[in-house]
C-alpha positions as CSV (number, residue, x, y, z in Angstrom):
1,X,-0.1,9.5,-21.5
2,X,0.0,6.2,-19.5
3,X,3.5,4.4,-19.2
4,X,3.6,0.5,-20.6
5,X,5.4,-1.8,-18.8
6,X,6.2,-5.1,-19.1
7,X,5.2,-7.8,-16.4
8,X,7.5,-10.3,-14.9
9,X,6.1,-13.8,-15.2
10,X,8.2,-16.6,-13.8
11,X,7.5,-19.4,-11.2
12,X,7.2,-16.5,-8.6
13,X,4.8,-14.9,-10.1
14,X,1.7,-15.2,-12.1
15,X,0.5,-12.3,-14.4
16,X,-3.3,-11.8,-14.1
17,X,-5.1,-12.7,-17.2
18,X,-8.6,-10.8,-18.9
19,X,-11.4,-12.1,-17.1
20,X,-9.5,-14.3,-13.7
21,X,-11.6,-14.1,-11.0
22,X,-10.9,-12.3,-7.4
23,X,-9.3,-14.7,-5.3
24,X,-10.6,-15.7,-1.5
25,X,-7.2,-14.1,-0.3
26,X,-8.0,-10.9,-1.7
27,X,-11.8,-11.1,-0.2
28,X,-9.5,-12.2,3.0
29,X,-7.4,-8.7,2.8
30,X,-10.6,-6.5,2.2
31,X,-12.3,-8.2,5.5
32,X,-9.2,-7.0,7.0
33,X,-9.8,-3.5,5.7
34,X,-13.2,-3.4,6.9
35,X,-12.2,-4.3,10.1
36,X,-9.2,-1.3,10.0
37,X,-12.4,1.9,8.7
38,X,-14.9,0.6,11.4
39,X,-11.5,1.2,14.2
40,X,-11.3,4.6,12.9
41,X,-14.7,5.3,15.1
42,X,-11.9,4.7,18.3
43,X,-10.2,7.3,17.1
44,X,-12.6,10.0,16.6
45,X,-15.4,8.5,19.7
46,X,-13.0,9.0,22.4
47,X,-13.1,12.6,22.1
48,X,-15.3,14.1,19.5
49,X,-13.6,17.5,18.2
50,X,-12.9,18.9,15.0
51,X,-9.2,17.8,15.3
52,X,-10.5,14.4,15.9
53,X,-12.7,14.5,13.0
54,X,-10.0,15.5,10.7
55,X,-7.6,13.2,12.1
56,X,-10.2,10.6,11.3
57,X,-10.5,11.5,7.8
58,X,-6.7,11.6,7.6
59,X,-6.7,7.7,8.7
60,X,-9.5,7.1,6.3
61,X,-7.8,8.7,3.5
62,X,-4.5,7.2,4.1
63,X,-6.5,3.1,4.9
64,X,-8.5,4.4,1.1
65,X,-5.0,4.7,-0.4
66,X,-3.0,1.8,0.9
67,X,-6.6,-0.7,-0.1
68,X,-6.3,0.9,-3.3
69,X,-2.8,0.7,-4.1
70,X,-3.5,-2.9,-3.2
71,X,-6.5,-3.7,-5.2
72,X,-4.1,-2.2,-8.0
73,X,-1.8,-5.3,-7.3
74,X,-4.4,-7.4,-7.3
75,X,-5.4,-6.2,-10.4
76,X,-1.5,-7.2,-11.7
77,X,-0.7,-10.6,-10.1
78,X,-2.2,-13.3,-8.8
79,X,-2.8,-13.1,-5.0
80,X,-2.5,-17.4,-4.4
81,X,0.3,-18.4,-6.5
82,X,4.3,-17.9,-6.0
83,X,5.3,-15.7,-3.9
84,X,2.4,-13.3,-3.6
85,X,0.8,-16.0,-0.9
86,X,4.0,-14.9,1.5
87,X,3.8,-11.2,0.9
88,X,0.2,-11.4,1.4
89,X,0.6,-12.5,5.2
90,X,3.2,-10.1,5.9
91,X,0.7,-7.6,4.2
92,X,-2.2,-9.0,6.8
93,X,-0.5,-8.9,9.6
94,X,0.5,-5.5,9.0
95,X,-3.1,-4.0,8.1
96,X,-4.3,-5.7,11.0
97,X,-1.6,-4.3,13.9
98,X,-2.3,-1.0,11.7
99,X,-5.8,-1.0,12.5
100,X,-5.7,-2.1,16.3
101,X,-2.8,1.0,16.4
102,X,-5.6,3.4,15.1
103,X,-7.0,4.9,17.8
104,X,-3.8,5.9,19.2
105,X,-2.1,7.2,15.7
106,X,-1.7,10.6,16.6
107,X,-1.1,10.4,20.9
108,X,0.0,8.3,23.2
109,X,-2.5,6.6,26.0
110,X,-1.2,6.1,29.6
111,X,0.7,2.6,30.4
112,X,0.3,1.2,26.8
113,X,3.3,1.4,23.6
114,X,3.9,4.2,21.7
115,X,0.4,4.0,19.8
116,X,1.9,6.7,17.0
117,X,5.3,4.4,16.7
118,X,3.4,1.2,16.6
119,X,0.9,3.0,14.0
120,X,3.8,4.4,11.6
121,X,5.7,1.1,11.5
122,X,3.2,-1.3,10.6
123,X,2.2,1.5,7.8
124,X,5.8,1.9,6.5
125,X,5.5,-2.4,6.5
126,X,2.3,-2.9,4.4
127,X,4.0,-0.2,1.6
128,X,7.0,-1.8,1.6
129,X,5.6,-4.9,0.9
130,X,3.1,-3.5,-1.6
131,X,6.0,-1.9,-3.1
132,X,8.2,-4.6,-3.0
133,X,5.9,-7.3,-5.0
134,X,5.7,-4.0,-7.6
135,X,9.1,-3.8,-8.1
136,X,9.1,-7.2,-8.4
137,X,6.7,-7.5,-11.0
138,X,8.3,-4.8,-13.1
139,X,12.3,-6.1,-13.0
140,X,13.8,-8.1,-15.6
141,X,13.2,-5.7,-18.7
142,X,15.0,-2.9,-19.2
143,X,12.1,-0.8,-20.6
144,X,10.8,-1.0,-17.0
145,X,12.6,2.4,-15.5
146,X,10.1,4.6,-16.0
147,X,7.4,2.8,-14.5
148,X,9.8,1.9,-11.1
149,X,10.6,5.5,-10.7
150,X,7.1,6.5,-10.8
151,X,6.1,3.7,-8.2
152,X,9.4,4.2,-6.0
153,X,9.9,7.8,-5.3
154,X,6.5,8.3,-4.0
155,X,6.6,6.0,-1.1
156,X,10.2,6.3,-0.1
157,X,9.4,10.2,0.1
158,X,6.2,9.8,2.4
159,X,8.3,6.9,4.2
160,X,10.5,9.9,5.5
161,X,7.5,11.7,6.6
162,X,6.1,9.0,8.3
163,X,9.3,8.4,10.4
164,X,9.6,11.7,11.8
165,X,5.7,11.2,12.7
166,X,6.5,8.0,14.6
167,X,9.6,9.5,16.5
168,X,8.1,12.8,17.0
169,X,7.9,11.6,21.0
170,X,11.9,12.3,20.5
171,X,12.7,15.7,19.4
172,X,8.9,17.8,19.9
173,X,7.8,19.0,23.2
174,X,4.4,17.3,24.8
175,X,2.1,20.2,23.5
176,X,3.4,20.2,19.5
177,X,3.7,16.4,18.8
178,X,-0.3,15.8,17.8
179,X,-0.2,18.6,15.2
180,X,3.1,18.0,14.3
181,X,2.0,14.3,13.5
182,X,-1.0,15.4,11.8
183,X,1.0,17.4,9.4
184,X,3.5,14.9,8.8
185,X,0.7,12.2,7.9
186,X,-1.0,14.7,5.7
187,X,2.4,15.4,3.6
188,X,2.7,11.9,3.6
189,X,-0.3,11.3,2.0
190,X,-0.1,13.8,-0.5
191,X,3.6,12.2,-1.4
192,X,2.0,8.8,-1.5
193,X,-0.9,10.2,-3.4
194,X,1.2,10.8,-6.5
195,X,2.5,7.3,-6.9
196,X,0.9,6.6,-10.2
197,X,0.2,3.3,-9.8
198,X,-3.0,3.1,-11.8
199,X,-2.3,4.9,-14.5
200,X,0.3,2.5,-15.5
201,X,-0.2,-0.3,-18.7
202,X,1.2,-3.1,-18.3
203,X,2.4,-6.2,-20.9
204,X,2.3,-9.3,-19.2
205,X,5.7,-11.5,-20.5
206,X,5.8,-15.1,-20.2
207,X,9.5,-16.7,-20.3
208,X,10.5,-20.2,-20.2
209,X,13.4,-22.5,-19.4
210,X,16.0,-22.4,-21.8
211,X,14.7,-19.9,-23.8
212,X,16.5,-16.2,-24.4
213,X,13.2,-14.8,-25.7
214,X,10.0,-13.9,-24.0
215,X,5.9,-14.2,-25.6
216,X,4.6,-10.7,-24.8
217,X,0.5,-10.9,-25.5
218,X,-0.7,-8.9,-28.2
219,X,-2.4,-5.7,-26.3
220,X,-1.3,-4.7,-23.0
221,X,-4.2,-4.4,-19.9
222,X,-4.9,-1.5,-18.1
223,X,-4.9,-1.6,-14.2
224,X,-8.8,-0.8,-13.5
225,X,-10.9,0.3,-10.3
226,X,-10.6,-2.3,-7.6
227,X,-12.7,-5.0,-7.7
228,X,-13.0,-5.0,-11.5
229,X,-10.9,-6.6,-14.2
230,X,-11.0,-6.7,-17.7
């Protein structure tokens, strides 16, 4: 059974409403996406292997999940009003440093950074900002626990994943680091995987000035696939 919970709306944030229209920011982050898949082919050109391949699916999996997650958003607040506009370049810049990092997610290359460091931090960014604005979205009622848990635990569990896969250069010997990081990304993944962001309803709630009561609309909207919104 989906969980309902209720939507912020305040000056900081504007609840999507049936029938709003995808915004040019959000055509913006998916150009960014785009851009982030097509780098995966670095990755799995330089040296085409089965590992290779699979690390390349891995990337594409967790670049699926992260465009998803949000598209979900998207589907929750308005990307060009309040605060979303800030979070959104944060968010950018982070996919885009994330996709330059991708050929180099899983091993260093000679006299260049720490490609898996570089790769794991700009990741653990664009959640946390993702996360953030969800979090955001959802504070301010009290019936709102459920939902935060079910968004929060996922991420903050892959997060510890994904920081022993960016500082496996410290405490793994040369030969164990690439499969080490592999397996960390892939139980990342799966942790980040059950973040049940889209099976969540949500009530949007409007409050005003002066006003210790909030207008809830009548039926809550589901979060749908991305692109569409109903």
């Amino acid at each position: 059974m989906s969980d309902v919970a209720t939507v912020r709306h305040s000056r900081w944030l504007a609840p999507i409403v049936p029938g709003a229209r995808v915004t040019r920011i959000e055509l913006f982050f998916d150009l960014i996406f785009v851009f982030a898949f097509l780098n995966v082919n670095g990755l799995v050109s330089t040296n085409p292997t089965p590992r290779s391949a699979l690390s390349g699916l891995l990337v594409v999996a967790l670049l699926w999940w992260c465009w998803t997650v949000l598209a979900a958003l998207g589907n929750l607040v308005r990307a060009d009003q309040g605060i979303v506009p800030l979070f959104g370049l944060g968010i950018a810049m982070a996919t885009f440093v994330l996709a330059i990092a991708i050929p180099e997610a899983f091993l260093n290359q000679p006299d260049d950074l720490a490609g898996p460091a570089v790769f794991a931090v700009a990741y653990l960014v664009l959640r946390g900002l993702t996360l953030g604005l969800f979090v955001y979205a959802l504070t301010g009622t009290g019936r709102a626990r459920r939902p935060l848990v079910l968004i929060s635990v996922p991420p903050l569990v892959a997060a510890g994943f994904i920081v022993l896969a960016g500082t496996a250069a410290w405490w793994l010997p040369p030969d164990l680091r690439v499969d080490a990081r592999f397996g960390l990304w892939s139980a990342a993944l799966l942790a980040d995987r059950t973040e049940r962001v889209r099976d969540l309803r949500f009530r949007q709630r409007t409050t005003g000035r002066g006003s210790g009561t909030g207008r809830r609309s009548p039926e809550p909207h589901r979060l749908t696939a991305p692109g569409h919104r109903r």
